[in-house]
C-alpha positions as CSV (number, residue, x, y, z in Angstrom):
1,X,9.6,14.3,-8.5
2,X,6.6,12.0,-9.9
3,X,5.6,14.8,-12.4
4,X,4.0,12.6,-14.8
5,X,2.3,11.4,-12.4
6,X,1.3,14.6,-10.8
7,X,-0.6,15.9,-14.2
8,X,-3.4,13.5,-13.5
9,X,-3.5,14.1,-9.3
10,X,-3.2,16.8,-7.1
11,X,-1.6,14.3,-4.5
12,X,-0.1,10.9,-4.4
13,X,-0.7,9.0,-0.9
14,X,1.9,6.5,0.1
15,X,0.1,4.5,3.5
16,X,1.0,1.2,4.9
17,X,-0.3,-0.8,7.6
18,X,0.6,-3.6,10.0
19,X,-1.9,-5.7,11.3
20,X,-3.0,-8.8,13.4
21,X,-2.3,-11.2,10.6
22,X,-3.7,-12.0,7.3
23,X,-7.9,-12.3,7.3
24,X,-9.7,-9.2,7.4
25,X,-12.6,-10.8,6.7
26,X,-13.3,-11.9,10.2
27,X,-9.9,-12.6,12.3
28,X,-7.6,-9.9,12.0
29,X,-7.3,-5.9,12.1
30,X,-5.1,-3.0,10.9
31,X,-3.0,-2.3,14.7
32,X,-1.1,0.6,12.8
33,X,-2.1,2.7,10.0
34,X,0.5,5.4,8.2
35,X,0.1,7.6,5.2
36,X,2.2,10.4,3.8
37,X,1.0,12.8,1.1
38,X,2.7,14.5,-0.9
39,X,0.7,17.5,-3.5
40,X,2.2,18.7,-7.0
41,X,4.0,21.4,-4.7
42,X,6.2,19.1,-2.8
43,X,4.1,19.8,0.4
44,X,3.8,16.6,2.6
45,X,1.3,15.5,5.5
46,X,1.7,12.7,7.7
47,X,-0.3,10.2,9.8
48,X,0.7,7.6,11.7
49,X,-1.9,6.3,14.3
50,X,-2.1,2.4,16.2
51,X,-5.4,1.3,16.6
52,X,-7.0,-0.7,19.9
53,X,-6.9,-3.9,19.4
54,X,-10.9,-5.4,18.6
55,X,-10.7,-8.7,17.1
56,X,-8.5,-10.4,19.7
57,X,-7.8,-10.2,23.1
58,X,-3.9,-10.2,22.8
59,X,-1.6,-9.3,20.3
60,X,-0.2,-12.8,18.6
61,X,3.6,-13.0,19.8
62,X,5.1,-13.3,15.9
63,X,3.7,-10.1,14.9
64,X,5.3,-8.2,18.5
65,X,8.3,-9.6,17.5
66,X,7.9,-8.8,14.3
67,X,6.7,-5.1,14.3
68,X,7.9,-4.2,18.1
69,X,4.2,-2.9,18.8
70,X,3.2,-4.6,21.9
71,X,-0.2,-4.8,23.7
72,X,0.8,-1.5,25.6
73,X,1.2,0.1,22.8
74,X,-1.9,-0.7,21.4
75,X,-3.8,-0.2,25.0
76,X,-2.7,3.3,24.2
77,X,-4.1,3.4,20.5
78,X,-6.7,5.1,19.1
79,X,-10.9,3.4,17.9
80,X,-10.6,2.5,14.3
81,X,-13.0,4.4,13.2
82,X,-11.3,7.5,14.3
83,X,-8.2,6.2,12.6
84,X,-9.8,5.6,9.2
85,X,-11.9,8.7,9.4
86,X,-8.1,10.4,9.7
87,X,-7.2,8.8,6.4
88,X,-10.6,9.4,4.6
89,X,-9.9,13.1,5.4
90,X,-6.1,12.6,4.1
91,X,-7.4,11.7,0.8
92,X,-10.4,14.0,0.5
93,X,-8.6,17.0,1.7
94,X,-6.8,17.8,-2.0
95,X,-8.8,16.7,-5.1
96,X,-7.5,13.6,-7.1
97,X,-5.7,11.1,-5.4
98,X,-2.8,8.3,-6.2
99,X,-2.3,5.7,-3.3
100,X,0.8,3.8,-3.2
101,X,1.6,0.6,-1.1
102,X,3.8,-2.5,-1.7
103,X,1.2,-6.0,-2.0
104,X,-1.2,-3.0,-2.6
105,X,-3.9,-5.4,-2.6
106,X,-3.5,-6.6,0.8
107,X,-3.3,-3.1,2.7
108,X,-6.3,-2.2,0.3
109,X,-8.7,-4.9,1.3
110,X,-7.7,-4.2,5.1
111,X,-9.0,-0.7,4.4
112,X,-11.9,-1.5,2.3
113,X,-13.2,-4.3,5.5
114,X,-12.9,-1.4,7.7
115,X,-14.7,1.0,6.0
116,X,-17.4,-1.7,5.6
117,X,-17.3,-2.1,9.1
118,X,-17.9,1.8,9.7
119,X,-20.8,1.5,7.5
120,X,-20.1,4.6,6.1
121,X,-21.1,5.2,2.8
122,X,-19.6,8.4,2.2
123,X,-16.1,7.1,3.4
124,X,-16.0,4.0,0.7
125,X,-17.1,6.6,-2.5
126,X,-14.5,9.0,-1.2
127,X,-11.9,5.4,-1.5
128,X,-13.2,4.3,-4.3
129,X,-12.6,7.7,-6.4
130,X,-8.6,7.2,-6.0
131,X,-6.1,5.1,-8.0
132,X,-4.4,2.6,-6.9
133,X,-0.5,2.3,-7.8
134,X,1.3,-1.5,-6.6
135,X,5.2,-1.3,-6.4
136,X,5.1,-4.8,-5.8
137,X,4.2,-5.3,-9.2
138,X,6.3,-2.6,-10.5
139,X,9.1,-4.5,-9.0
140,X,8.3,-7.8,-10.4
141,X,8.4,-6.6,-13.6
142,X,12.1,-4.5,-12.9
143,X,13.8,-7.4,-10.6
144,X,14.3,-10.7,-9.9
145,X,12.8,-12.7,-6.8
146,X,12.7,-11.5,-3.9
147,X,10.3,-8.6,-4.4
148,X,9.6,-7.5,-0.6
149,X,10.0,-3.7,0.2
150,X,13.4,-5.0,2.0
151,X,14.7,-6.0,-1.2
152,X,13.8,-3.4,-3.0
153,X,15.9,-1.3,-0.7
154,X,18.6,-3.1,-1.2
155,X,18.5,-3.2,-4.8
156,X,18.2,0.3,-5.2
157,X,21.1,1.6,-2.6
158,X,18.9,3.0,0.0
159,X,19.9,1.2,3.1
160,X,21.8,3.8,4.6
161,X,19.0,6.2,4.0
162,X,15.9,4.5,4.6
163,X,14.9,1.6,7.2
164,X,12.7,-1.3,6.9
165,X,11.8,-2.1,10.3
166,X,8.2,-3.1,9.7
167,X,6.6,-0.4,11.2
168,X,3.7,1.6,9.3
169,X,5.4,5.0,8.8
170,X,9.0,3.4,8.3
171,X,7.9,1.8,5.4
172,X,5.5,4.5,4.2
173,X,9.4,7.0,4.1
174,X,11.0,3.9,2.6
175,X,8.2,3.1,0.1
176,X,8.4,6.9,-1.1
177,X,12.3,6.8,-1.7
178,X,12.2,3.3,-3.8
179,X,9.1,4.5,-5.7
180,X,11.3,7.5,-6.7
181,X,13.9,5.3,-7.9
182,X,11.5,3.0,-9.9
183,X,10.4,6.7,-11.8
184,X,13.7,7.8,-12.3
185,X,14.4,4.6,-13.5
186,X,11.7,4.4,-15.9
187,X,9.1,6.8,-16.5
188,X,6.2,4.3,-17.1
189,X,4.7,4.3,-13.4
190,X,1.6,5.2,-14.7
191,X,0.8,2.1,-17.1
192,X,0.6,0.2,-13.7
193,X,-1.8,2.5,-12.5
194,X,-4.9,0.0,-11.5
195,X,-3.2,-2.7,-12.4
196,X,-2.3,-5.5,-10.2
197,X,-0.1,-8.6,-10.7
198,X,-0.5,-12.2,-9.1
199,X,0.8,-15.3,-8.3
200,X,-0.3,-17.6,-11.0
201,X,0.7,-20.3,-8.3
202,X,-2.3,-19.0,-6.1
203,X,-4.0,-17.1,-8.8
204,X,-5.8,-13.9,-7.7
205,X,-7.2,-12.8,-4.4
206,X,-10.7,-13.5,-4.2
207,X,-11.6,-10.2,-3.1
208,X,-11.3,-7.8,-5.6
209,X,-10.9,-4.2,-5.9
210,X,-13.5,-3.0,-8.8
211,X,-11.5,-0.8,-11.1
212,X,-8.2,-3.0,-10.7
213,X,-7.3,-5.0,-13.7
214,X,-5.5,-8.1,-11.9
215,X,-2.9,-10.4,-14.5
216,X,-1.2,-13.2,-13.9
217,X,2.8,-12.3,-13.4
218,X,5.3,-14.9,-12.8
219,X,8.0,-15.1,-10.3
220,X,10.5,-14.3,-13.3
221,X,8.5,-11.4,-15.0
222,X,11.7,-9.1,-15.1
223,X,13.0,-11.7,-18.2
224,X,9.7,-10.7,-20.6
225,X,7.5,-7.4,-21.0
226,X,6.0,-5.0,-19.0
227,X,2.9,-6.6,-17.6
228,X,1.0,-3.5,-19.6
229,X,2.1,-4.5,-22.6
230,X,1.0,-8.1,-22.2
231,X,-2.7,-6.6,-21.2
232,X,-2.4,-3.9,-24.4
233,X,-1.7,-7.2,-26.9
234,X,-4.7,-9.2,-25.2
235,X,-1.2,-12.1,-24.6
């Protein structure tokens, strides 16, 4: 499984995270945090930690009813920095690293704020070496709207073997099985290695990550090419 992928990394990270709400920049936090790695060998290592809440004094009611996690759960959790220190270690602990998410972008700049907010220098080189792969933008380009890991689930004959119940490691299992059937699919996973698509409606986020290439891709990409090609004939 993923062995194109596998002769530029020695592991491929799929993680995931719930959180408070939308703005990492100063109202909201990662409450749960879950990666799985897998190596070139098959062998896999899991985390799946909630983290105390910070930034608010309760946990807002739509994202409980949402996720399930309530504020005893979180009473319970772990201090961020212990949680992203956990996943720091995930990725340093074998060589190159893949990470996979679905909306990529918005798990990624939870993790980046948090690092930041560690001030730990060592931690955000040891981020910043990895790759980043989007499904989301894989799936853009493969299906029509809508593109949430839910659909993709769907689409691809997984329900009665993976759940979407928007919890961390849930999706994290989930995420794995649909980004198998994207590769067996077609093996071009790693053209959208670093490369992110957006809304054209809302254009990109405003916080970028450095080595991602972000391109405009409409609602209706799955009608023309592969967002790489489009970047490859400067269209």
């Amino acid at each position: 499984m993923f062995e194109k992928l596998f002769e530029k990394y020695n592991q491929i990270i799929f993680f995931d995270t719930e959180t408070t709400g939308f703005n990492p920049e100063s109202l909201d936090q990662v409450i749960e945090l879950a990666a799985i790695s897998i190596d070139k060998h098959g062998r896999q290592q899991e985390m799946d930690e909630f983290i105390k809440l910070f930034k608010k004094p309760e946990l807002p009611a739509n994202i409980t009813e949402l996720t399930g996690i309530t504020n005893e759960t979180l009473s319970k959790g772990r201090d961020e920095k212990d949680v992203i220190h956990e996943f720091v270690n995930m990725i340093q602990y074998n060589g190159k690293t893949l990470l996979i998410a679905h909306n990529a972008q918005f798990d990624l700049k939870f993790i980046v704020y948090a690092i930041h907010r560690n001030k730990n220098r060592d931690w955000m080189q040891i981020f910043n070496d990895c790759d980043y792969l989007d499904t989301f933008t894989v799936y853009k380009d493969r299906r029509q709207y809508p593109h949430r890991l839910e659909s993709a689930i769907v689409q691809y004959h997984l329900i009665n073997k993976v759940k979407n119940s928007h919890r961390a490691i849930d999706d994290c299992r989930a995420l794995i099985e649909v980004t198998r059937c994207m590769y067996e699919e077609k093996e071009d996973l790693d053209r959208y290695v670093n490369l992110f698509g957006f809304n054209p409606k809302y254009g990109p986020d405003e916080k970028r990550l450095k080595k991602v290439v972000y391109m405009s891709q409409s609602m209706d990409a799955y009608l023309g090419k592969p967002l790489y090609e489009t970047i490859k004939k400067g269209v």
